[in-house]
C-alpha positions as CSV (number, residue, x, y, z in Angstrom):
1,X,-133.7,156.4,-62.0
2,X,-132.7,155.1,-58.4
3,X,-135.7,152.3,-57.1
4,X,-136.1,151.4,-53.5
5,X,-137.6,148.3,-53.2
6,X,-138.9,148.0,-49.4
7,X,-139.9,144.6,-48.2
8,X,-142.0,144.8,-44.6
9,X,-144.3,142.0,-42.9
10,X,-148.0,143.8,-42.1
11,X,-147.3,143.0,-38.5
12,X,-143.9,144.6,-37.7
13,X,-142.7,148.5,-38.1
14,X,-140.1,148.0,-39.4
15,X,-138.7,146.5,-43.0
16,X,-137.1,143.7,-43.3
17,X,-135.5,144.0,-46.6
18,X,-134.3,147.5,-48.5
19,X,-133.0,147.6,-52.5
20,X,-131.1,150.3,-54.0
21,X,-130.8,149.7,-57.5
22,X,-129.6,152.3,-60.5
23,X,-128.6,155.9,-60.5
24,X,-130.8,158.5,-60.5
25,X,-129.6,160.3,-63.8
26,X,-129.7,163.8,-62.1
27,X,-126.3,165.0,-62.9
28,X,-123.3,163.3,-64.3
29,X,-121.4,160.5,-62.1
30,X,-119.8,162.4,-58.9
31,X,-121.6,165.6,-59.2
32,X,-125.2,164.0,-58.6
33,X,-126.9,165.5,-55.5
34,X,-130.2,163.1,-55.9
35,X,-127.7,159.9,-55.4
36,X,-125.5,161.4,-53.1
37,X,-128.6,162.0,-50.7
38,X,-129.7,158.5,-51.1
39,X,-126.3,157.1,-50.6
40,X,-125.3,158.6,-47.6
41,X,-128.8,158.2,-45.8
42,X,-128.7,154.3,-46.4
43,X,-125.4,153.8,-45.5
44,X,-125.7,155.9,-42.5
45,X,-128.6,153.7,-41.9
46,X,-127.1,150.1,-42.4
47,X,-124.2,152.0,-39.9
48,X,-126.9,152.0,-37.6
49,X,-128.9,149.1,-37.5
50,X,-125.3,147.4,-37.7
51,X,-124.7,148.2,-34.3
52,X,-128.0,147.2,-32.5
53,X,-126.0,144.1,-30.8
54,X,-128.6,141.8,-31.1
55,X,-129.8,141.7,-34.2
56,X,-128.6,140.6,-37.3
57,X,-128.3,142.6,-40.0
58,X,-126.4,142.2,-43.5
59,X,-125.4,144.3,-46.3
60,X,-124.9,143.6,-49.9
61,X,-123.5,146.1,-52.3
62,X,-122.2,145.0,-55.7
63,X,-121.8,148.7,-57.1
64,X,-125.3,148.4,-58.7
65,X,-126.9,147.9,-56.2
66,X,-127.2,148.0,-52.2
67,X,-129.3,145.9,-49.9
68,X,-130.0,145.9,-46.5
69,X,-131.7,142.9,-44.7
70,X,-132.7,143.0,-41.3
71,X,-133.0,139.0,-39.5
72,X,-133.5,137.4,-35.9
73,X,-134.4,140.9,-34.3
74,X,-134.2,140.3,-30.5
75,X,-137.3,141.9,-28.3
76,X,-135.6,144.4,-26.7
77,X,-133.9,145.8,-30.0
78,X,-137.2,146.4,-32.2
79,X,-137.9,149.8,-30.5
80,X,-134.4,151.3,-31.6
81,X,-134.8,149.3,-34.9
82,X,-138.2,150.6,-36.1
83,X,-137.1,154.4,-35.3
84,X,-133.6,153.8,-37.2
85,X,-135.6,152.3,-40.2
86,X,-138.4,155.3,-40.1
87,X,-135.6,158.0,-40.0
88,X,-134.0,156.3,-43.0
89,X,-137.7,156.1,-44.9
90,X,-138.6,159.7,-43.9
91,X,-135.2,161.0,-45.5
92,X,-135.8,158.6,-49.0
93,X,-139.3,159.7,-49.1
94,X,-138.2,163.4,-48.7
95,X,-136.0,163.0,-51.8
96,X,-138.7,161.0,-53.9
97,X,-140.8,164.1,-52.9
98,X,-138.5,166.5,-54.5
99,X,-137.2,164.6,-57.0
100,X,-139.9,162.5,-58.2
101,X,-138.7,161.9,-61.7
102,X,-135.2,160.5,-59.9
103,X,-136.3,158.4,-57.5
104,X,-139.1,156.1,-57.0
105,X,-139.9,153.8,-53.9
106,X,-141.9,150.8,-53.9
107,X,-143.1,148.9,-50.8
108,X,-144.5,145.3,-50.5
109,X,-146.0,144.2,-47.8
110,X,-146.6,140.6,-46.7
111,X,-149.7,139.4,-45.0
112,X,-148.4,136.1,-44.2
113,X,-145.0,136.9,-43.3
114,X,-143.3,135.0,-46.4
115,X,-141.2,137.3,-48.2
């Protein structure tokens, strides 16, 4: 099973920090659509947020696992930031929707802002 852990403060709209971890267990290695979907929509994703100039955002992937975290997000960059974060959680939810014994998502939010 693939698990998203999402990481958001209560007062932003966006997430701060995003987990991939595992493989879904669809289909073998190469052939599995359920991974395949996840893959590409949070890489496509980090792509994105990447290039919001002033932000900054880093990326970890040790082949088990792929995490995004999103730090010092200027004023004028949190619009663009929220909506590229939302597109990326629509499209995991979709997939946890339709392949619910494949994927599961779990969000924390903090009320204090402390991760």
């Amino acid at each position: 099973m693939i698990k998203v852990e999402i990481k958001k403060r209560k007062e932003c709209n966006y997430f701060y920090s995003l987990h991939v971890l595992g493989h879904s267990g669809f289909a073998v290695k190469g052939n599995d659509i359920v991974c395949a979907g996840v893959s590409a929509l949070v890489q496509t994703a980090y792509v994105a947020l990447k290039a919001c100039k002033a932000s900054k955002i880093e990326q970890y992937d040790t082949g088990k696992c792929f995490k995004i975290e999103i730090k010092n997000i200027a004023e004028d960059e949190k619009e663009k930031i929220t909506d590229y974060c939302d597109f990326l959680l629509t499209g995991l939810f979709l997939i946890e929707k339709h392949y619910p014994k494949y994927v599961k998502i779990i969000i924390m939010e903090d009320k204090d802002g402390t991760s």
